[in-house]
Structures are given as C-alpha cells and as structure tokens.
C-alpha positions in Angstrom: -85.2 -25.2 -3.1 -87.3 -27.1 -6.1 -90.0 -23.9 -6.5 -91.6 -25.1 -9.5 -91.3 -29.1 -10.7 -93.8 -30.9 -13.3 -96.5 -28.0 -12.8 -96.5 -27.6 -8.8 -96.4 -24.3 -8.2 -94.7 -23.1 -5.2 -96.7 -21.6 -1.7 -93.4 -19.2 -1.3 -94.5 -16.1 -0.4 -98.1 -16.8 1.4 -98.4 -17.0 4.7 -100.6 -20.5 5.0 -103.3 -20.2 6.8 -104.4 -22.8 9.8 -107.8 -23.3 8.3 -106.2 -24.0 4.9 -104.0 -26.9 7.0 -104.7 -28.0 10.1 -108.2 -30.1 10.7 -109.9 -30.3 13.8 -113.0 -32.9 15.1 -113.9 -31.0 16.9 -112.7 -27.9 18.1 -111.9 -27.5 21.7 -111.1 -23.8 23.2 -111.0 -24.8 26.1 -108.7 -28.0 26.2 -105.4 -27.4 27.8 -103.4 -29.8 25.6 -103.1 -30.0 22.1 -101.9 -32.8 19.6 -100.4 -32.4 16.4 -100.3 -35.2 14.0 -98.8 -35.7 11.2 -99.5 -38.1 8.2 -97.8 -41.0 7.1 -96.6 -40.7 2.8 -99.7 -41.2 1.2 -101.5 -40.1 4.1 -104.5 -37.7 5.0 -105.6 -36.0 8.0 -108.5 -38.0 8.1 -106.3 -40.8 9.1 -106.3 -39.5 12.9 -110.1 -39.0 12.7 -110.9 -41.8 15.2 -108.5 -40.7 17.4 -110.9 -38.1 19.2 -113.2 -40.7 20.5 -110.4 -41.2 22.8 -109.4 -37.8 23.5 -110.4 -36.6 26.9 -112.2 -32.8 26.5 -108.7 -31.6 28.2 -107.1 -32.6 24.6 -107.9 -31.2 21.6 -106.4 -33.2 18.1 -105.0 -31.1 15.2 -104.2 -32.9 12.4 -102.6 -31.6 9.6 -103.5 -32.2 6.0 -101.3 -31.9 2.8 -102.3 -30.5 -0.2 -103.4 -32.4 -3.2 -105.9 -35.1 -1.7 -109.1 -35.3 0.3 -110.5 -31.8 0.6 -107.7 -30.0 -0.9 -107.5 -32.3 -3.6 -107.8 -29.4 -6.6 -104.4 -28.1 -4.7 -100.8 -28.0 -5.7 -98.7 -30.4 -4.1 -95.8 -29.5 -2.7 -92.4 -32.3 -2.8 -90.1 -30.2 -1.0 -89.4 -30.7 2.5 -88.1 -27.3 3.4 -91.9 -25.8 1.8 -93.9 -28.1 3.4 -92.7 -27.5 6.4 -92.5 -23.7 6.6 -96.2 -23.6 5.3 -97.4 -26.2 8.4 -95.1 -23.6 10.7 -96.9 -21.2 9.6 -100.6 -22.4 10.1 -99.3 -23.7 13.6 -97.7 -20.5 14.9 -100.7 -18.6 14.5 -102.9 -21.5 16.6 -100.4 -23.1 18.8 -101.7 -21.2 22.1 -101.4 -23.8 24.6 -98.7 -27.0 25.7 -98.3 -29.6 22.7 -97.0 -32.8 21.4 -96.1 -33.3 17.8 -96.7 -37.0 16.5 -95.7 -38.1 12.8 -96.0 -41.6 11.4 -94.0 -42.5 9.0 -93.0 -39.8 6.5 -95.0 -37.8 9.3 -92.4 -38.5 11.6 -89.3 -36.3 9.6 -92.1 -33.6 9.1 -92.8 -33.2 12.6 -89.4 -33.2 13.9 -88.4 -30.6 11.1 -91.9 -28.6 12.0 -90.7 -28.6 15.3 -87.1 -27.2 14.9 -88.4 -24.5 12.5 -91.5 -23.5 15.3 -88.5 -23.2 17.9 -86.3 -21.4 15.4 -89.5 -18.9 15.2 -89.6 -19.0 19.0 -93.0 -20.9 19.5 -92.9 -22.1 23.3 -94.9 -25.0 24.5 -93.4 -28.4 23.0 -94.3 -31.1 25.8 -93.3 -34.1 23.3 -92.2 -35.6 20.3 -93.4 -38.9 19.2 -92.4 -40.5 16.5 -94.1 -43.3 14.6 -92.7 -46.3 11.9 -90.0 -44.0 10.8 -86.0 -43.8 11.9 -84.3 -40.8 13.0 -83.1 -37.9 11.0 -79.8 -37.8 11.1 -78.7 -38.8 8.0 -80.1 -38.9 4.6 -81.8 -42.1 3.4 -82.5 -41.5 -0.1 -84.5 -43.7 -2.0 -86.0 -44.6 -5.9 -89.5 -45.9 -4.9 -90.7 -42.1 -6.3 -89.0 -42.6 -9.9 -90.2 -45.5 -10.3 -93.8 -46.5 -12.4 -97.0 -47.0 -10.9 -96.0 -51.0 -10.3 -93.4 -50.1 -8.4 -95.1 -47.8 -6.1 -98.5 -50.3 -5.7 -95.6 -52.8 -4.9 -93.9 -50.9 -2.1 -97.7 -50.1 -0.9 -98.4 -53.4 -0.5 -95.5 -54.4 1.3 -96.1 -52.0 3.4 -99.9 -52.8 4.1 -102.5 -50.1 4.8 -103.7 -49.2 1.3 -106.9 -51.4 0.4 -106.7 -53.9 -2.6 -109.8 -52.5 -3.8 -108.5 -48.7 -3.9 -105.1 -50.1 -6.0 -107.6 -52.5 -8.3 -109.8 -49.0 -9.6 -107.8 -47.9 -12.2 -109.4 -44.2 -11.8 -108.9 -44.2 -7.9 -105.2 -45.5 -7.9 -104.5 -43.1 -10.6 -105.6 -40.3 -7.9 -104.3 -42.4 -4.9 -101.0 -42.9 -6.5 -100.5 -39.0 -7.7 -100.0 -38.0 -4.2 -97.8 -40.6 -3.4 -95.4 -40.3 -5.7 -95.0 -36.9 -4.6 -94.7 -37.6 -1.1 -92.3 -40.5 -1.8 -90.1 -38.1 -4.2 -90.3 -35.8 -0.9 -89.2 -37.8 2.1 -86.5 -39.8 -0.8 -85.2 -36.3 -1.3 -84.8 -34.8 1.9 -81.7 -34.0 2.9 -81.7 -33.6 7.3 -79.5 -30.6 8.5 -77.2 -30.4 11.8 -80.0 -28.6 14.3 -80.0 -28.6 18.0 -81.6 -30.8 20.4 -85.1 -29.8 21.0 -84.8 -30.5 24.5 -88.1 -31.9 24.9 -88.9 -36.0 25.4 -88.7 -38.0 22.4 -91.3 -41.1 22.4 -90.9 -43.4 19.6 -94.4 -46.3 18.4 -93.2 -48.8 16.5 -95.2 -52.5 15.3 -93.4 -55.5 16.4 -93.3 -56.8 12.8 -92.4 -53.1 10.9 -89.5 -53.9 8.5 -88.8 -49.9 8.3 -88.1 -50.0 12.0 -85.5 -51.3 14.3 -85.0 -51.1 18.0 -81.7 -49.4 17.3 -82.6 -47.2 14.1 -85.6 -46.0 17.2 -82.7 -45.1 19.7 -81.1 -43.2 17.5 -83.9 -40.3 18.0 -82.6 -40.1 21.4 -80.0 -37.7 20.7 -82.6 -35.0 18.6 -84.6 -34.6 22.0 -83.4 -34.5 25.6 -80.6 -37.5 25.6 -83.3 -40.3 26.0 -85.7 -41.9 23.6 -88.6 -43.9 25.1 -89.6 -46.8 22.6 -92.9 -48.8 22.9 -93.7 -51.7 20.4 -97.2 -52.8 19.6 -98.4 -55.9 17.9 -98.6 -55.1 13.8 -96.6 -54.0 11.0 -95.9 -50.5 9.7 -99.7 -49.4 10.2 -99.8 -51.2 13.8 -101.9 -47.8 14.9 -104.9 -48.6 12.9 -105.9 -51.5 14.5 -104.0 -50.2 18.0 -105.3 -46.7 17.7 -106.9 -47.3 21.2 -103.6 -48.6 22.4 -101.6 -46.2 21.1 -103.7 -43.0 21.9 -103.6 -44.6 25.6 -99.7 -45.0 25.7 -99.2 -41.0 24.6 -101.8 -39.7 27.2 -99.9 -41.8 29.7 -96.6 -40.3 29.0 -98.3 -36.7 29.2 -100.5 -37.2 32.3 -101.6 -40.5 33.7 -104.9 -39.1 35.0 -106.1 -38.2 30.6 -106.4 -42.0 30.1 -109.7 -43.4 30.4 -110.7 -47.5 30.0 -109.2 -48.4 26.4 -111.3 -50.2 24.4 -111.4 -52.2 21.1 -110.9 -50.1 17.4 -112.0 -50.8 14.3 -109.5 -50.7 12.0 -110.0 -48.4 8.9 -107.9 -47.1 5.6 -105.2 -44.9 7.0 
C-alpha cells in the first residue's frame, strides 16, 4: 500500500470517524432502512443531496464524502483503494445499526462493492442490496492512463463523459481545484487491483443509461457472480450521468426492489452538477 505519494499523507492508524465521512440530509433515528451511496470519480456527497426528497421517513440516505473537496476540501486525499476503503468501513461499522443497501456510481460502484466485502470481513450484518451504477464488475483489473495524463487530457475524458459544467472547466481557478481531486480519484480506480473475495450473497442490482459508453449489458451481467448468482440490470434513458436527470426514476426503481409499498408518485427532477 502507497502510504505517502506527492504529499498525501496516509489515515493509517486512525480510526475514521462517521461524522468525518458520512453526510446525512437529514438524519432519521427512526428509519428502518438505510442507504449508502457512494460517489462517482470526481464526485461529492452532495451529489445524492436531492435524493431525500424522495426518500420516504422509513429511509434514511448516508452519503459518503471523500476527502479533499467540498467541506473537507483542506484534507489529504487519499489514491489508494485499500485506504479509502478501510477508513469508509470504519465510519460505517460504528453507524450501520439497521438493514442497508450500498449504491456506487461509477468509481462509486468498485468502492462499495469493496466497502462491502471488508464490512462482512468485520462481520457487519444487515446488507439488503448492492447496486451498482455506470461502472463494470470487479473482477478483473482495468487499468487505465487518464490520471497521468495533463489537465487536457483529464477536461477531455470529462467531457466525454458529460456531467461536469463547461463553466466549472472554463475558470481557470475552479478547474485547477475541480481537477486536483480527480486526478487523484482517476489514479485511484486506474490503479486498483480487485482481489478473489467471496460472494456477498446479497442481490446485486445494476443502473445503467441507455447511451453510457462505460457500460454494456454484458460487462453489467458480469456483477452477477459477486452477489447471489443473479444480477438484475435496469437501463434508463441518458448517458453515464443518466441519474441526474432520472434521479426520480432511479430513486423509485431501488425502493421498488427493497419494498414496493416505499415508493410514492415519482415526479419530474431538475437536473443539477453531480
């Protein structure tokens, strides 16, 4: 494990605490269900903000939120999978109380599948679901150069992928910031090597957008084999981001899959910067 590259200092040896990581709008003690989502490369928790105002009061959203941007912005970051993820296991073994579902998009998805393998490695009962998001399965490792590349490189490979703002990349100050973390979340997910694990044995559900070129109907079988034997895919209308303007949609399709009687009328979303 990488503990110290270009001035990130290593959390090793800290136990992370859940206020430190995991965000909450709002907090609600009393739901039975919780969901744990996980950010795309890039990403925030803030991008799962809007997803409360179609949570039932029976759900409460956790969202997780790596270091180095939004409020923790002053932070280290932290490029190593293996870190990352024991930190997250960390803050959710002391607040995982009740059933859950971990849901990653994109680079979010590999996180919460390995966040979910460590928390049952720790023995943390309770998994209802994984759902994966944009992202293929696991199993092998991908690799990639996007993260050694220079900052053209990386505003091109955002804007193929859509879901950055043209205004944020055309700032020079604010894409300087923007494209610090994702460098290091690109050199992250390009690095990670997956390990042979067990099955989790829970249900795999895997969102994808009809037009996402970093997702095909096969490469979203292939999660099958990392949960109970089946994976249940669902396509929505969009590209990589499809869940920003299908957040409605999308928050709809999980709560069906958990308990038909969560899911209220779906109406329109506004789409904002994920």
């Amino acid at each position: 494990m990488n503990l110290m590259d270009s001035g990130r200092l290593s959390n090793i040896g800290r136990v992370a605490s859940p206020e430190q990581w995991l965000r909450r709008w709002p907090r609600r003690p009393a739901a039975t269900l919780q969901i744990v989502c996980f950010p795309h490369a890039g990403g925030s928790a803030s991008a799962f903000r809007g997803w409360t105002a179609h949570l039932p009061p029976a759900v409460e959203l956790v969202a997780v939120q790596y270091p180095g941007r939004e409020d923790r912005f002053g932070e280290p970051m932290v490029d190593d999978m293996a870190e990352l993820v024991d930190a997250v296991a960390d803050a959710l073994a002391a607040t995982l109380d009740r059933p859950h579902v971990l849901f990653g998009h994109s680079m979010g998805s590999a996180v919460a599948y390995e966040t979910a393998q460590e928390l049952r490695r720790r023995g943390v009962a309770g998994l209802r679901r994984l759902v994966a998001s944009g992202r293929e399965a696991p199993v092998r490792r991908r690799g990639g150069t996007v993260h050694a590349g220079d900052d053209d490189v990386l505003c091109a490979e955002l804007s193929r992928l859509g879901g950055t703002a043209a205004e944020v990349l055309a700032d020079s100050e604010l894409r300087r910031a923007v494209l610090g973390y994702v460098r290091n979340d690109y050199r992250l997910i390009e690095t990670y090597t997956p390990h042979p694990a067990p099955p989790l044995g829970c249900p795999v559900t895997v969102f994808t957008g009809a037009d996402d070129p970093e997702l095909s109907a096969a490469d979203a079988r292939a999660w099958a084999p990392l949960g109970d034997g089946t994976a249940d895919v669902e396509t929505f209308p969009g590209g990589h981001f499809y869940l920003t303007a299908q957040r409605a949609r999308v928050v709809a399709a999980l709560l069906r899959r958990l308990d038909p009687a969560l899911v209220g009328p779906v109406g329109t979303t506004v789409p904002s910067t994920p």
